[in-house]
C-alpha positions as CSV (number, residue, x, y, z in Angstrom):
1,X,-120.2,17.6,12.8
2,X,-119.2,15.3,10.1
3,X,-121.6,13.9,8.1
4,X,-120.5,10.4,5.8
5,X,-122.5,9.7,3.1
6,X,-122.4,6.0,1.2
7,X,-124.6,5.3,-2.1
8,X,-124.4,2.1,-4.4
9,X,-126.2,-0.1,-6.9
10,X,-126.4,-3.7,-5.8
11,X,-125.1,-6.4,-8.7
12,X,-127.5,-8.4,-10.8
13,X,-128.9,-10.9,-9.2
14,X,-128.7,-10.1,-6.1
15,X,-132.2,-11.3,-4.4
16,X,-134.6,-8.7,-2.1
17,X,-133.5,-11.0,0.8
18,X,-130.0,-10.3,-0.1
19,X,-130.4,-6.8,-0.3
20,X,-132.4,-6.7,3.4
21,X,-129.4,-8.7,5.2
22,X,-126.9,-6.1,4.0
23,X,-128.8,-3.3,4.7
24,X,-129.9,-5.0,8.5
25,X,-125.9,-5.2,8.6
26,X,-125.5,-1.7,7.9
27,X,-127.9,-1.0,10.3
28,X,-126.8,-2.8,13.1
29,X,-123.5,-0.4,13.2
30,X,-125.4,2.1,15.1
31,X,-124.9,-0.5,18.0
32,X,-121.7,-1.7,17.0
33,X,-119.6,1.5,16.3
34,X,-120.0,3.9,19.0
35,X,-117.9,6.9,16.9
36,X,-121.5,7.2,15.2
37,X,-123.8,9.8,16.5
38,X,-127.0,9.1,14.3
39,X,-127.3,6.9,11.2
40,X,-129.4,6.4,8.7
41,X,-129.9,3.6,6.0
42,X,-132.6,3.0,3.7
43,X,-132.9,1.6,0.2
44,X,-133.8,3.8,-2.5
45,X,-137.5,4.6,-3.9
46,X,-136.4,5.5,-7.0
47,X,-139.0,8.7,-7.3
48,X,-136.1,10.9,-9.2
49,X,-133.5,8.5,-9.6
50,X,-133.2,4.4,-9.7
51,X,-129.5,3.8,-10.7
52,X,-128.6,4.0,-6.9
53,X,-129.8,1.4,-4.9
54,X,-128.9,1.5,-1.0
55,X,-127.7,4.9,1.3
56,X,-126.6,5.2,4.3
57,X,-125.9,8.7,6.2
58,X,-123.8,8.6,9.3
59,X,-123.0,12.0,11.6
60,X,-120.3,12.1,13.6
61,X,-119.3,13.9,16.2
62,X,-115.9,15.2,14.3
63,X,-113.1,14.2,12.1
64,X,-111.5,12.3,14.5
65,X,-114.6,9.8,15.2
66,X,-115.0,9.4,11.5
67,X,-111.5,8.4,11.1
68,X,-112.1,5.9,14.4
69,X,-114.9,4.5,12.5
70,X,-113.3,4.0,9.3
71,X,-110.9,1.7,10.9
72,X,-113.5,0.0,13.2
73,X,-113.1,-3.7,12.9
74,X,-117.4,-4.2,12.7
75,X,-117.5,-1.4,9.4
76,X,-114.7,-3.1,8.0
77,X,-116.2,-6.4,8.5
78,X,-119.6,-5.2,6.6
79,X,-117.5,-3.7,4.2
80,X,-116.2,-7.0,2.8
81,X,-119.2,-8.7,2.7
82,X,-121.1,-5.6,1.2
83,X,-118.4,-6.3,-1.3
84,X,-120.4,-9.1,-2.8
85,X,-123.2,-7.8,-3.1
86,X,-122.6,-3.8,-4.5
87,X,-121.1,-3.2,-7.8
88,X,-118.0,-1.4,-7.5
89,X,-118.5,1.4,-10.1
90,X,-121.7,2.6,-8.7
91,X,-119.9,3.9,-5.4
92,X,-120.2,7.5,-4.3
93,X,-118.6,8.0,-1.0
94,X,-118.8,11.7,0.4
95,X,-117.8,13.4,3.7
96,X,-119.5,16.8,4.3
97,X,-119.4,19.2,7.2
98,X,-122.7,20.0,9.1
């Protein structure tokens, strides 16, 4: 199993109301990308760390699936709006076996 994992800071001035409709975006990939086998998205509590701001955890099946779903018109779609709202630098993309 793959697991994807996707952290990043939102912009300044980005409003709480922002920050729910991207992450209800991100969430609503669990419906509209069937390569995923469980997500997870959340915004951070900031107990050890508060730079990051959002997560999301997605498992798939195997490589194959994830590569499906990186080219799945729906991420992509979220991905450019995301765009507006995450600053770039903050980033951290990681793929891990499970």
């Amino acid at each position: 199993m793959i697991r994807h994992i996707f952290m990043a800071s939102i912009k300044p001035g980005v409003t709480a109301e922002q920050l729910d409709e991207l992450l209800n975006a991100y969430r609503s990939l669990s419906e509209k990308a069937p390569e995923i086998t469980q997500l997870t998205v959340g915004k951070n509590l900031g107990w050890y760390d508060a730079k990051i701001t959002v997560a999301l955890v997605a498992d798939f099946e195997n490589e194959e699936k994830w590569k499906d779903f990186m080219k799945n018109p729906d991420h992509l779609h979220i991905g450019e709006t995301a765009a507006m709202f995450l600053e770039p630098s903050s980033i951290v993309v990681v793929q891990v076996e499970v």
